[in-house]
C-alpha positions as a printed Julia matrix, in Angstrom:
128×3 Matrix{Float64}:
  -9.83   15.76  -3.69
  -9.48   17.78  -0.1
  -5.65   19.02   0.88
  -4.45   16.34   3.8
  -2.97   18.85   6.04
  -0.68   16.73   8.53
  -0.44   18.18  12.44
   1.86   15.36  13.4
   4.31   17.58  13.85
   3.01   20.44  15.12
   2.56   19.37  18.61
   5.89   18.41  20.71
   4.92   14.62  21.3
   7.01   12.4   23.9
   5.99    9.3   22.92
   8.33    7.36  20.84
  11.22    9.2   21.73
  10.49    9.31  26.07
  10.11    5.34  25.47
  12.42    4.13  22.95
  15.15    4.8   24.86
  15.16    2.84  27.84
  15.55   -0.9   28.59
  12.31   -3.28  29.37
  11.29   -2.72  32.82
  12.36   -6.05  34.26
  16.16   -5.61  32.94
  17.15   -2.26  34.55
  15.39    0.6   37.08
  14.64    3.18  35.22
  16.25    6.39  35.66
  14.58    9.41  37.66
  14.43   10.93  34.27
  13.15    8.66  32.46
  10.16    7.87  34.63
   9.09   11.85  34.6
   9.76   11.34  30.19
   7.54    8.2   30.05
   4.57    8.69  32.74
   2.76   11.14  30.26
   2.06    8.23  28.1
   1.27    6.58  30.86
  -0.99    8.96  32.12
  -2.47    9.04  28.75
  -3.33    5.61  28.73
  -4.68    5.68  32.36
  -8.06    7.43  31.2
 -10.4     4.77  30.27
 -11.94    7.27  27.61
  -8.98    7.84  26.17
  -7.91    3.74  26.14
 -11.29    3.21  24.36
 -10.83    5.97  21.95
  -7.12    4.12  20.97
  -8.3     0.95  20.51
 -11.04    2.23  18.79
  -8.55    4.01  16.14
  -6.26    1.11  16.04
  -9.41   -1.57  15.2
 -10.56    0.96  12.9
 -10.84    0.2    9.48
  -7.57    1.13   7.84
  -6.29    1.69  11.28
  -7.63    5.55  10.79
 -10.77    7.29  12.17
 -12.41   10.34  11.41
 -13.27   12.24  14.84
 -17.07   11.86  13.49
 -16.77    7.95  13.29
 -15.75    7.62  17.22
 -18.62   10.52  18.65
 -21.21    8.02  18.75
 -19.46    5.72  20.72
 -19.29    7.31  23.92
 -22.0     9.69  25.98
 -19.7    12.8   25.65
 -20.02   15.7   23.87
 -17.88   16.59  20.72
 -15.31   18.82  22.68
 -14.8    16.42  25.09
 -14.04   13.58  23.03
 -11.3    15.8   21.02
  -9.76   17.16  24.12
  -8.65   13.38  24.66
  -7.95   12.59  21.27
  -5.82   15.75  21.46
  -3.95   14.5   24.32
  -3.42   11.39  22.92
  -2.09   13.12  19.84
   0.41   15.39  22.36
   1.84   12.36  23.98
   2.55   10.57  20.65
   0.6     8.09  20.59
  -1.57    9.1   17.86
  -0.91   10.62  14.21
  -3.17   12.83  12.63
  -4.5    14.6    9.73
  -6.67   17.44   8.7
  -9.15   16.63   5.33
 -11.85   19.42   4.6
 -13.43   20.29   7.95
 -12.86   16.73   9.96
  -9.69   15.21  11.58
  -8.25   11.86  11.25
  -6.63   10.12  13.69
  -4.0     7.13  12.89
  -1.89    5.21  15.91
   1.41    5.81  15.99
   2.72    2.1   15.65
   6.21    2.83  16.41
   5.25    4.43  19.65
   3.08    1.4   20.9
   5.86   -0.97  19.96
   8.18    1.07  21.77
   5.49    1.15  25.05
   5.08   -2.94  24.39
   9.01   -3.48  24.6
   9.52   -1.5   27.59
   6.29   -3.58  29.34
   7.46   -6.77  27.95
   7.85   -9.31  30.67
  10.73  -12.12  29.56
   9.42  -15.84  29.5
  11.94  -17.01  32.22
  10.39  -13.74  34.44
   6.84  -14.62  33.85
   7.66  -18.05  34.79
   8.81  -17.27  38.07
């Protein structure tokens, strides 16, 4: 059986940390610094490539993808497509693991709960 080599943690990642900290958007501004912590992710997210290639990992079975399971999806080359899933892996929004010569990818759950509280818009707000 290959060595699983985790490189969760050898990239700095903001994600769960930059968001997990601050109130939903609709109770409180956020701080100045707050905004510059969280608008990576946001950035992140912003690509449509790199939305695609999250949902794609999340839907995947097991909720894992092998970098070689998400190339045919899209009209890029190889490089290309692990350049984003590389910046999704800087920002924290995805895990992921070396096996052999391929890379898995797995979404950070904590992270997207973390993104989903902060963008969560109370009933008596939405009702407005």
């Amino acid at each position: 059986m290959p060595k699983s080599e985790s490189t969760s943690s050898t990239v700095p990642t903001l994600g769960a940390a930059a968001i997990a900290c601050c109130s939903p958007l609709v109770s409180e501004p956020l701080s100045a610094d707050e905004a510059r912590r969280i608008a990576p992710v946001l950035k992140a997210l912003a690509e449509p490539v790199r939305l695609r290639l999250l949902s794609l990992v999340a839907s995947h079975a097991d909720g894992e993808a092998c970098v070689c399971d998400l190339h045919d999806a899209f009209e890029l080359s190889q490089p290309t497509i692990s350049h984003h899933l590389k910046v999704l892996h800087q920002v924290g929004l995805l895990d992921r693991s070396k096996r052999g010569v391929w890379v898995y990818y797995r979404v950070r759950e904590d992270t997207l709960a973390d993104l989903g509280a902060l963008l969560a818009v109370p009933a008596q707000v939405a009702a407005r």
